[in-house]
Backbone bond lengths (Angstrom), bond angles and torsions (degrees), N, CA, C in turn:
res aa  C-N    CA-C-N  psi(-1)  N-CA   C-N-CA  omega(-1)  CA-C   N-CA-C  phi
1 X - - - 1.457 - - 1.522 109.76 -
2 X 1.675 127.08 134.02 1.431 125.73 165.03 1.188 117.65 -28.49
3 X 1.216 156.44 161.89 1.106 140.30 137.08 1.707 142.65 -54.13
4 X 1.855 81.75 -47.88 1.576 88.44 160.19 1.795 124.88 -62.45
5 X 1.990 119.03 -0.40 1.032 68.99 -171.55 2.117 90.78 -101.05
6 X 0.873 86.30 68.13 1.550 86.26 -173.29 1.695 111.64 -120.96
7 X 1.365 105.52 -12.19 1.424 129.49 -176.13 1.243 111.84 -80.49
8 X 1.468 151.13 159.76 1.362 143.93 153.49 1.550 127.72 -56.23
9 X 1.597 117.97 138.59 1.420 95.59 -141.85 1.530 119.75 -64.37
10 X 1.112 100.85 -31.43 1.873 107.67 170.82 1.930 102.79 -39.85
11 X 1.256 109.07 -49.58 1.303 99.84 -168.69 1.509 111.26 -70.61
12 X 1.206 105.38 -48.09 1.695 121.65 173.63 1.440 99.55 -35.52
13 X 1.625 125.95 -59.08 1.377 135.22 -171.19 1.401 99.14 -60.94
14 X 1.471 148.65 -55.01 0.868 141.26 175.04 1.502 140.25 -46.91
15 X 1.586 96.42 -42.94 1.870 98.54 170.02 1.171 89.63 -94.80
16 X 1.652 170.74 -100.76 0.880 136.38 -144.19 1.479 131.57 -23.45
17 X 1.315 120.22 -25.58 1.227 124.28 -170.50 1.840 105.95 -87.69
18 X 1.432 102.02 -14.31 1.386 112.79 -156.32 1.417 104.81 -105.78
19 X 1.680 104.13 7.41 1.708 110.57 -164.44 1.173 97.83 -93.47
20 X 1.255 121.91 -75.95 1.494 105.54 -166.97 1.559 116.91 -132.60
21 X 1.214 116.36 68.78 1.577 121.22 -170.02 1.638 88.46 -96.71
22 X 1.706 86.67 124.89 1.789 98.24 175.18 1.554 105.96 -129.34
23 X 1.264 116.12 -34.38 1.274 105.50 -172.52 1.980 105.05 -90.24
24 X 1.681 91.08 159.02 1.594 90.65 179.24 1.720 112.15 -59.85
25 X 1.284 124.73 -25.60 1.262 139.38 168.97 1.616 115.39 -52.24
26 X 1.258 110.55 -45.67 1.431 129.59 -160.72 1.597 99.80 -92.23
27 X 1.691 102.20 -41.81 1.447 91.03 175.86 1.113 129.11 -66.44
28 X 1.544 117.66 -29.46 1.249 127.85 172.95 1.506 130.98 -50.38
29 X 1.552 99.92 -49.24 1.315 123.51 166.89 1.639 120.24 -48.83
30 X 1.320 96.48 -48.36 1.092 87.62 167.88 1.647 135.92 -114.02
31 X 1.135 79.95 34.45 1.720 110.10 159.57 1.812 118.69 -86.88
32 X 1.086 91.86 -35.87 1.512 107.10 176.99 2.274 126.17 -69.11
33 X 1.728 65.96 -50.32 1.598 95.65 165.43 1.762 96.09 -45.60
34 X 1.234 96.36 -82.27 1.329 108.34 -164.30 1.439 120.28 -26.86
35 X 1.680 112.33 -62.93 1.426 114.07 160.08 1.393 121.03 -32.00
36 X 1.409 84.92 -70.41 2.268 84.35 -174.64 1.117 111.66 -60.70
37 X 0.950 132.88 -17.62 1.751 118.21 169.78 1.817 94.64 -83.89
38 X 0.884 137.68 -35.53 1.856 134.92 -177.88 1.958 91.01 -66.95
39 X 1.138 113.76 -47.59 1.620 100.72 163.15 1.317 133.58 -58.03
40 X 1.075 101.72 -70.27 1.383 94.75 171.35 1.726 135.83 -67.93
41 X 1.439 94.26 2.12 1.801 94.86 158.93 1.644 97.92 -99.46
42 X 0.475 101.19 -29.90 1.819 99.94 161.04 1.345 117.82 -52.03
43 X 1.236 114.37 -67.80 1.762 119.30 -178.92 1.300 102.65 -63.30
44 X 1.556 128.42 -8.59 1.206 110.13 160.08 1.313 151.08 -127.89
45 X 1.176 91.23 12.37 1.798 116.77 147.42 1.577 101.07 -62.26
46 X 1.398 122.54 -50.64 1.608 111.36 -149.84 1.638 95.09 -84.13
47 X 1.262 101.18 -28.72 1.723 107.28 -152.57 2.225 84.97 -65.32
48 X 1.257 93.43 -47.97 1.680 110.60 -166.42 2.060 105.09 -61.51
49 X 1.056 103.94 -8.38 1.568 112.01 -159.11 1.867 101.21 -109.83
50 X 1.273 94.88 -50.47 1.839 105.80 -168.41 1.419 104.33 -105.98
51 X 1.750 126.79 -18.53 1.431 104.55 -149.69 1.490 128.13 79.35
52 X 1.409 114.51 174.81 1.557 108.58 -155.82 1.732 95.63 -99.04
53 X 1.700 108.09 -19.76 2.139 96.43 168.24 1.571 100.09 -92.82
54 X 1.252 143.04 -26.54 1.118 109.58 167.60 1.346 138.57 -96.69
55 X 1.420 97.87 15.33 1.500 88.17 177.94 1.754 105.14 -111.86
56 X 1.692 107.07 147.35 1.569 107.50 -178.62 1.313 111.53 -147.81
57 X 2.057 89.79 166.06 2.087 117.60 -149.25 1.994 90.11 -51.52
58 X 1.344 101.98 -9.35 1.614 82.82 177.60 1.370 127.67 -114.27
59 X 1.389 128.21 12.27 1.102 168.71 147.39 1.813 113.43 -48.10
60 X 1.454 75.35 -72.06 1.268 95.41 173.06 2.046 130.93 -80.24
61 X 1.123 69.07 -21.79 2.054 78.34 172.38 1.946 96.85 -84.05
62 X 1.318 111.41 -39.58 1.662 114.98 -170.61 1.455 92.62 -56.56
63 X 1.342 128.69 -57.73 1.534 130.00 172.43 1.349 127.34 -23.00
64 X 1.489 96.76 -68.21 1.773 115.62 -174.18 1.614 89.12 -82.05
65 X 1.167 124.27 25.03 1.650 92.39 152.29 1.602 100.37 95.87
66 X 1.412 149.05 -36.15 1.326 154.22 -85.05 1.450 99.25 -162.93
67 X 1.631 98.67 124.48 2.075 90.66 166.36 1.967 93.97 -81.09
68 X 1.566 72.99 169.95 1.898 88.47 -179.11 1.128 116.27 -60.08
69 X 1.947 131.77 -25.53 1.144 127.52 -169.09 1.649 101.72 -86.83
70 X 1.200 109.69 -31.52 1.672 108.92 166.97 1.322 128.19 -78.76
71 X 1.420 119.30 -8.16 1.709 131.88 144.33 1.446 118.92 -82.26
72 X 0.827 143.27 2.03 1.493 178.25 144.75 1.715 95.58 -73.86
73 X 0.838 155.80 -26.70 1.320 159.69 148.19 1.746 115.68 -50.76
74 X 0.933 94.78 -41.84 1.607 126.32 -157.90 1.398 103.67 -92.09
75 X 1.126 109.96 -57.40 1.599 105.19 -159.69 1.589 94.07 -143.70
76 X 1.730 105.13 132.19 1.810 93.81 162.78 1.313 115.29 -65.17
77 X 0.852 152.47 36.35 1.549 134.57 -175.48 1.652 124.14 136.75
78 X 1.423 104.28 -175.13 1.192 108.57 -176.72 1.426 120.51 -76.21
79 X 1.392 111.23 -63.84 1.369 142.77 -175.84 1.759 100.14 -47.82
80 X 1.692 112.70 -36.50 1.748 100.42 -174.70 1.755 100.55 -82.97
81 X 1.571 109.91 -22.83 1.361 90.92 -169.03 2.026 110.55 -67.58
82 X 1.430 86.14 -48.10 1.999 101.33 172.59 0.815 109.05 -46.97
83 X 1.769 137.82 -33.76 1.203 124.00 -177.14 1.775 118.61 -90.80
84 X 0.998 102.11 -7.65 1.983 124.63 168.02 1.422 93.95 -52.55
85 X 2.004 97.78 -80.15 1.428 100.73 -172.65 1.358 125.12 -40.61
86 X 0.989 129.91 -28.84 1.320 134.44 -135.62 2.022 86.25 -104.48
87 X 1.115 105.54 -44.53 1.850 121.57 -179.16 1.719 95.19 -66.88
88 X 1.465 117.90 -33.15 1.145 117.79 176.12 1.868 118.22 -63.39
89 X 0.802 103.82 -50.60 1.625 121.63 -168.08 1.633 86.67 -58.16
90 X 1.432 111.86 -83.11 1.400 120.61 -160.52 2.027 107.49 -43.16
91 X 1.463 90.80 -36.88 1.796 92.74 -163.75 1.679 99.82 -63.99
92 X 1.441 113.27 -23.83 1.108 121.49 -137.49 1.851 77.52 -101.64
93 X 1.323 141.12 -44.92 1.110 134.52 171.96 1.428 120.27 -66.58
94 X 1.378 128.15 -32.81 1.173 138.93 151.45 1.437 125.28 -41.69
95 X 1.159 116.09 -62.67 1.517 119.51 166.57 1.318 139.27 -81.00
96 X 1.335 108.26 -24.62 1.517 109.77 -172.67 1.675 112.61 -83.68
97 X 0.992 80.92 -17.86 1.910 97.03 -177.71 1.275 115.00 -81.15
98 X 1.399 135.95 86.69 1.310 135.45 -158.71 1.835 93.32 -86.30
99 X 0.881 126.52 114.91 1.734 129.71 150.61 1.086 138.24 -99.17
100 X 1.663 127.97 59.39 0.662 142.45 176.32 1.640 132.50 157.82
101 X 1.340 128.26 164.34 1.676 119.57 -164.63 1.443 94.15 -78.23
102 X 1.360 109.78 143.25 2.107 100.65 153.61 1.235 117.72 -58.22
103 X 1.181 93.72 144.40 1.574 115.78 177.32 1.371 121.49 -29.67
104 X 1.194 108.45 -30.72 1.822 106.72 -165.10 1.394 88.23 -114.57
105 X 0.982 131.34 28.41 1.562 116.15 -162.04 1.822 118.98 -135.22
106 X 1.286 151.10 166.68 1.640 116.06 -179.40 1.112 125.04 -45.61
107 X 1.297 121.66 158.82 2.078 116.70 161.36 1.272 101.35 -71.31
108 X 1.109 102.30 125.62 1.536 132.90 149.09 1.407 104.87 -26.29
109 X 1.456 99.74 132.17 1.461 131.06 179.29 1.535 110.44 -92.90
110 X 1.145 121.93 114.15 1.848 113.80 -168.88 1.457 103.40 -92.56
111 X 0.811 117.06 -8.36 1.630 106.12 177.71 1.849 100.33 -84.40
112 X 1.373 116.45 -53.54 1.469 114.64 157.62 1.762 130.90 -46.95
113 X 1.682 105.37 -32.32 1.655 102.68 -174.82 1.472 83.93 -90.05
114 X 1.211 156.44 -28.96 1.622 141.78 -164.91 1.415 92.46 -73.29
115 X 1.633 106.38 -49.37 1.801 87.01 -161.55 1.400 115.94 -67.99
116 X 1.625 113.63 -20.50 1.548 100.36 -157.90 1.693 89.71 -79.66
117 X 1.813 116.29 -39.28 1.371 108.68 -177.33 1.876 130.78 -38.97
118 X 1.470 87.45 -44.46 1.489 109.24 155.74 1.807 122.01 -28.46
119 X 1.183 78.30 -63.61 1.868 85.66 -154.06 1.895 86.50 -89.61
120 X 0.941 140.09 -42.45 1.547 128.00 137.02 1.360 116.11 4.79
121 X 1.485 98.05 -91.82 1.382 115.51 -165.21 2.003 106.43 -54.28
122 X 1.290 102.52 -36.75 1.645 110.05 172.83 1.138 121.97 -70.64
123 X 1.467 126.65 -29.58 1.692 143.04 172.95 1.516 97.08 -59.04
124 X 1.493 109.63 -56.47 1.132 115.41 -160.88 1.919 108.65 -55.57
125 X 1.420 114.43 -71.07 1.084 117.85 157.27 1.526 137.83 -34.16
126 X 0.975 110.79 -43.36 1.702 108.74 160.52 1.161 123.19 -78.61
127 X 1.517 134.80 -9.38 1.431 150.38 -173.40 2.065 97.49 -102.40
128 X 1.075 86.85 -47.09 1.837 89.77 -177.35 1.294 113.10 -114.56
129 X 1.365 120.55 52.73 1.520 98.95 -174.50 1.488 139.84 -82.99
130 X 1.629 91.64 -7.02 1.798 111.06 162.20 1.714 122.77 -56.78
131 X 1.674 96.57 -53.18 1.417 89.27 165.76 1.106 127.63 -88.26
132 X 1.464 121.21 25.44 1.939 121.25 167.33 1.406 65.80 -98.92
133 X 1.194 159.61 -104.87 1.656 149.75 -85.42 1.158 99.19 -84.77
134 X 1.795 129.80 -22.40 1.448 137.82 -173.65 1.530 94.64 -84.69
135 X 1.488 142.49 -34.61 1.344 146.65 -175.85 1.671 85.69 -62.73
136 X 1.657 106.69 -89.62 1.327 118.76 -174.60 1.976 116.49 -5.48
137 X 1.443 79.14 -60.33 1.561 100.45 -159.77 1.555 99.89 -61.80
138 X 0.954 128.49 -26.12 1.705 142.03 -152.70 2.023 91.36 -96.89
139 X 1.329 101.86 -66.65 1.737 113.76 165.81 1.910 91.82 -22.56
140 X 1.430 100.01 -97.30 1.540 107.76 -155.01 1.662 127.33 -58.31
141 X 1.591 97.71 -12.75 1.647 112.64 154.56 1.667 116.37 -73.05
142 X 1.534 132.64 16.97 0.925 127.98 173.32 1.624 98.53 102.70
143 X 1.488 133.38 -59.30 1.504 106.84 166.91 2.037 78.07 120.83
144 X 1.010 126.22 -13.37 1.200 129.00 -163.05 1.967 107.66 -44.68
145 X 1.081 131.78 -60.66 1.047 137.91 158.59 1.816 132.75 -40.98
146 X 1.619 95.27 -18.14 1.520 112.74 165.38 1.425 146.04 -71.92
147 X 1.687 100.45 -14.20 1.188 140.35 175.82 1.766 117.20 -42.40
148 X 1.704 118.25 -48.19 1.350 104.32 175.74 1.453 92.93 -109.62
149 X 1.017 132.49 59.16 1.822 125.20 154.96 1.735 86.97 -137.46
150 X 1.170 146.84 -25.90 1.805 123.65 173.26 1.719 122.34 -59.11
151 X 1.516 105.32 -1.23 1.630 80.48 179.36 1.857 94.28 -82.51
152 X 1.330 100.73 -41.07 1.770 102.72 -164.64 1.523 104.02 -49.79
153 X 1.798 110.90 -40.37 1.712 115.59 -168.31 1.860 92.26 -53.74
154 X 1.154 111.08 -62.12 1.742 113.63 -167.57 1.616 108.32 -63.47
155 X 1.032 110.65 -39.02 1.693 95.77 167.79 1.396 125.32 -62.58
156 X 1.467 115.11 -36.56 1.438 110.34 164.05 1.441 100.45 -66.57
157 X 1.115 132.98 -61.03 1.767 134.28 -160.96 2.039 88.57 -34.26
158 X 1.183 81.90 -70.49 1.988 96.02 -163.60 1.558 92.35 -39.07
159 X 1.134 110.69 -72.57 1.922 99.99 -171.94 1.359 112.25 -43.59
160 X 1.210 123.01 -26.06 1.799 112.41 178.64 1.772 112.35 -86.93
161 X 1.705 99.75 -35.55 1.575 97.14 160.22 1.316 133.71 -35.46
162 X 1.884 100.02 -58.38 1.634 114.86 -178.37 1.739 123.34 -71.93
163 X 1.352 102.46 -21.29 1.606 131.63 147.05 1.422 110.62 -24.65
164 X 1.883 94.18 -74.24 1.584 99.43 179.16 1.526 138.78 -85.82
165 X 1.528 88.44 11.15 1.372 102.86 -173.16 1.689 111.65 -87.19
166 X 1.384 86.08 -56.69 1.794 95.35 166.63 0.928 117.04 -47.07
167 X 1.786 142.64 -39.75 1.332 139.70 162.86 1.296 106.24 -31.74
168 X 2.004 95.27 -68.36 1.923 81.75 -158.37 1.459 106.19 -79.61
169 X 1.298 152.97 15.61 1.184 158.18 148.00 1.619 101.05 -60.26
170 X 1.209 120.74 -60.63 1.259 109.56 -173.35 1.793 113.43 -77.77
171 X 1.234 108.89 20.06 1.866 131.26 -161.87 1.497 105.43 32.31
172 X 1.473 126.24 44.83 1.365 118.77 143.56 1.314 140.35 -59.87
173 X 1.685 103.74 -25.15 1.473 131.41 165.81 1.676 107.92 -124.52
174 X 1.568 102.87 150.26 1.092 129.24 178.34 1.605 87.25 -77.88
175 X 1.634 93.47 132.59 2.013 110.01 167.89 1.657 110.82 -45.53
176 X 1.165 108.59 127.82 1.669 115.81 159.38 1.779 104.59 -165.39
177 X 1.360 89.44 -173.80 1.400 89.89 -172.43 1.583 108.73 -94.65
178 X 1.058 116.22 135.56 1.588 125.61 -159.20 1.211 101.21 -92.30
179 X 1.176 124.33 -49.31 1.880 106.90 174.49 1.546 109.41 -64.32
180 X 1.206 129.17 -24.01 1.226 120.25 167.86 1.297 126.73 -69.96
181 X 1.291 116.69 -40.90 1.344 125.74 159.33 1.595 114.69 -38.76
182 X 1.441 124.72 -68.85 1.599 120.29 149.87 1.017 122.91 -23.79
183 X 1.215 129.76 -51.56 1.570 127.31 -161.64 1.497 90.02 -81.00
184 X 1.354 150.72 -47.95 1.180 132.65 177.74 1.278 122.06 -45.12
185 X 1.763 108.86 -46.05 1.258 111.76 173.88 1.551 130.11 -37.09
186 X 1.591 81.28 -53.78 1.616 82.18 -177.70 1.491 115.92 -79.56
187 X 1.227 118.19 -12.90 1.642 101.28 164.45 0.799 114.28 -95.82
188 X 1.171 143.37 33.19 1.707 138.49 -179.02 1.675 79.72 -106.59
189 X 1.372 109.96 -66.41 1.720 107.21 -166.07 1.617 115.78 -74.08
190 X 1.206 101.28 -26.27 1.498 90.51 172.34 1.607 130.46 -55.37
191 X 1.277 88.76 -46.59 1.599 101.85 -175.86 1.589 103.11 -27.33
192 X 1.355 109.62 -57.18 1.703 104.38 -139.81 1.557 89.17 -86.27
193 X 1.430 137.28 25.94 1.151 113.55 134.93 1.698 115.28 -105.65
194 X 1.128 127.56 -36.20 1.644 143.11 161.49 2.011 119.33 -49.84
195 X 1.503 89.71 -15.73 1.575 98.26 164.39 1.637 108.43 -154.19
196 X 1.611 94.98 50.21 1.783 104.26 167.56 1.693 103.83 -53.72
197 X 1.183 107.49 -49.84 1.898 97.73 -165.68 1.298 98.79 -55.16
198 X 1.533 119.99 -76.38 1.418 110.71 174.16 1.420 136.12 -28.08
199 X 1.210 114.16 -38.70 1.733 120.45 -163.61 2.089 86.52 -78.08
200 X 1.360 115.91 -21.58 1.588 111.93 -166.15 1.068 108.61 -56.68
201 X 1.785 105.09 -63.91 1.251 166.38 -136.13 2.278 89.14 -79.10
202 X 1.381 105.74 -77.70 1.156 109.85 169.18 1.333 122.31 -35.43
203 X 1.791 114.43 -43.14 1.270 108.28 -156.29 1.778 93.30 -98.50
204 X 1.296 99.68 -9.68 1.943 87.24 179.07 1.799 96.46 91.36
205 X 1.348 90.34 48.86 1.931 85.65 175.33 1.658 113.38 -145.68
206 X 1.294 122.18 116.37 0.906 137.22 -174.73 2.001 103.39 -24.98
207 X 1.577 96.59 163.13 1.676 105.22 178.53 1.114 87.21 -60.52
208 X 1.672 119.59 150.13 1.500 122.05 149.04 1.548 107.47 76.89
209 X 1.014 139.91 -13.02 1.028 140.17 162.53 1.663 124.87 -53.40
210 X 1.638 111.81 135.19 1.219 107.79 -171.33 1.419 98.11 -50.03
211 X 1.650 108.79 164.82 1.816 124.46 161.10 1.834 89.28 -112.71
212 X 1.762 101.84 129.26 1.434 97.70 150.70 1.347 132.72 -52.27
213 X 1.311 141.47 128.18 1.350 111.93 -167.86 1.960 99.09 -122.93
214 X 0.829 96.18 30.38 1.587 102.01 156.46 1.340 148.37 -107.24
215 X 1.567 115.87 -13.65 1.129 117.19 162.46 1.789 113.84 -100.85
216 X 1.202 97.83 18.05 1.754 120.35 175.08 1.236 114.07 -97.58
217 X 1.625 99.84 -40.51 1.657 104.55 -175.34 1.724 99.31 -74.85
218 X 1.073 107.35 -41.72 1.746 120.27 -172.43 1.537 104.94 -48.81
219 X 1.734 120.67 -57.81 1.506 123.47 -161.73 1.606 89.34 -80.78
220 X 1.354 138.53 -27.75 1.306 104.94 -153.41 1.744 82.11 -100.88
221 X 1.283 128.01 -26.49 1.627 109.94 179.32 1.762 104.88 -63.95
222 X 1.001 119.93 -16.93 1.659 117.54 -176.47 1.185 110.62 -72.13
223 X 1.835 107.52 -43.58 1.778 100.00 172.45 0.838 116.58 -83.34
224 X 1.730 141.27 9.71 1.287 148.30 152.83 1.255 122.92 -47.99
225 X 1.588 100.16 -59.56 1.175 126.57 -179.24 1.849 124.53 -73.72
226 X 1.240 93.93 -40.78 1.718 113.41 170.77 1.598 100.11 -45.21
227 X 1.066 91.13 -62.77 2.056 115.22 -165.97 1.285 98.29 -44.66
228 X 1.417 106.94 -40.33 2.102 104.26 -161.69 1.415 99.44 -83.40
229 X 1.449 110.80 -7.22 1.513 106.72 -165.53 1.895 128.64 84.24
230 X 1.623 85.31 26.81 1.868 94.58 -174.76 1.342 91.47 -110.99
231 X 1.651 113.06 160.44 0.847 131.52 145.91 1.829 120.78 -40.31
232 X 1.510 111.57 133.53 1.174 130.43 -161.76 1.661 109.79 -86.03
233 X 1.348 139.80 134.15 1.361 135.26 -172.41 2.058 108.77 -57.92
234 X 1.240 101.45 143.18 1.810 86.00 166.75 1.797 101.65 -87.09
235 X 1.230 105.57 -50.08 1.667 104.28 -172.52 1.933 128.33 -98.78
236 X 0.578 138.05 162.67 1.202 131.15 158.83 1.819 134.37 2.51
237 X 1.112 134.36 126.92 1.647 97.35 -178.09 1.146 93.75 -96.52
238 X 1.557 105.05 164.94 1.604 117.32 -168.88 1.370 127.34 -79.30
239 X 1.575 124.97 124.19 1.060 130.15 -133.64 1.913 120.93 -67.37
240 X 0.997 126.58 153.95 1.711 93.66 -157.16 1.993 73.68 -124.14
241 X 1.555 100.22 176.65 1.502 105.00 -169.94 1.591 116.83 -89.79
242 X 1.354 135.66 103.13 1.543 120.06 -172.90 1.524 114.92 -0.57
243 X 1.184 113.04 144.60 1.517 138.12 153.39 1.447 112.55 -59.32
């Protein structure tokens, strides 16, 4: 595997950009790169810290390095960058989350697709936890800006529903309600980026301090698994590659 792609993607975007620019074309390009990724880890420290009214293009340009008229270069405004992030999070839960075998390929094993979804859904959150707190934050402000990214969220939801439906139809899983089952998911893993201070704080770990995220992924895939009526993991589930 690259190395960069093992990094968070802002960072990934950054040394890639820093690898091998030779031509004046190329340098440029990735001169540009460079900025917008220094923005948008910017817009999301502030966006993740204040919210979408208190946080501002000059806030956020002071961050990335940048006066406002040269972020103003970059981006029209506030509202398109928040609304990026926000297309980011969902696209990024939508897609990265594979649920299920390919088509031509074995059926999917649910005790294997829960756990890896699991530790997924937990990678994801401990790797990005600015833009879960910018989702969060957007949710409990009314959600108003969420409006054209929910049909795509429920079309993925429904394909992972009908996922779990066929299980318990075929009685691989014990009957329950499958969108609920999701919705646990995601608050079991969300939390520990949406209540990083707390989860520190509880566990006796300095601000900012890594969280192990393996004996986390382990207890909450067990009550995943408990719940559906599967057999429970003995070790760890196996580690999947950042989001």
């Amino acid at each position: 595997m690259n190395a960069t792609a093992r990094l968070p993607p802002d960072q990934a975007l950054l040394a890639e950009a820093d690898a091998e620019p030779q031509a004046p074309g190329q340098r440029a390009r990735a001169g540009r790169e460079r900025t917008l990724a220094a923005i948008r880890a910017a817009a999301i420290v502030e966006f993740s810290q204040h919210g979408f009214k208190g946080a501002s293009t000059q806030a956020i340009a002071e961050r990335a390095g940048l006066t406002k008229p040269q972020l103003h270069y970059y981006i029209q405004g506030k509202d398109e960058l928040y609304e990026e992030l926000l297309g980011s999070v969902l696209q990024g839960w939508s897609s990265a989350f594979v649920f299920d075998a390919p088509a031509d390929g074995p059926a999917a094993d649910p005790r294997q697709v829960l756990a890896e979804y699991v530790r997924r859904k937990l990678d994801y959150a401990l790797d990005q936890p600015g833009l879960s707190r910018i989702f969060t934050s957007e949710v409990l402000s009314g959600g108003r800006k969420l409006g054209r990214y929910w049909p795509e969220a429920l079309r993925s939801t429904q394909h992972k529903v009908e996922v779990i439906e066929r299980w318990m139809a075929a009685g691989l899983v014990r009957p329950l309600d499958a969108r609920v089952l999701l919705m646990q998911i995601w608050g079991m893993t969300q939390h520990y980026a949406d209540y990083g201070v707390q989860v520190r704080v509880m566990l006796g770990l300095p601000p900012d301090a890594p969280i192990e995220r393996a004996p986390i992924a382990l207890q909450i895939t067990n009550f995943v698994l408990m719940g559906c009526g599967l057999a429970p993991l003995q070790d760890s589930p196996p580690l999947s590659a950042p989001v």
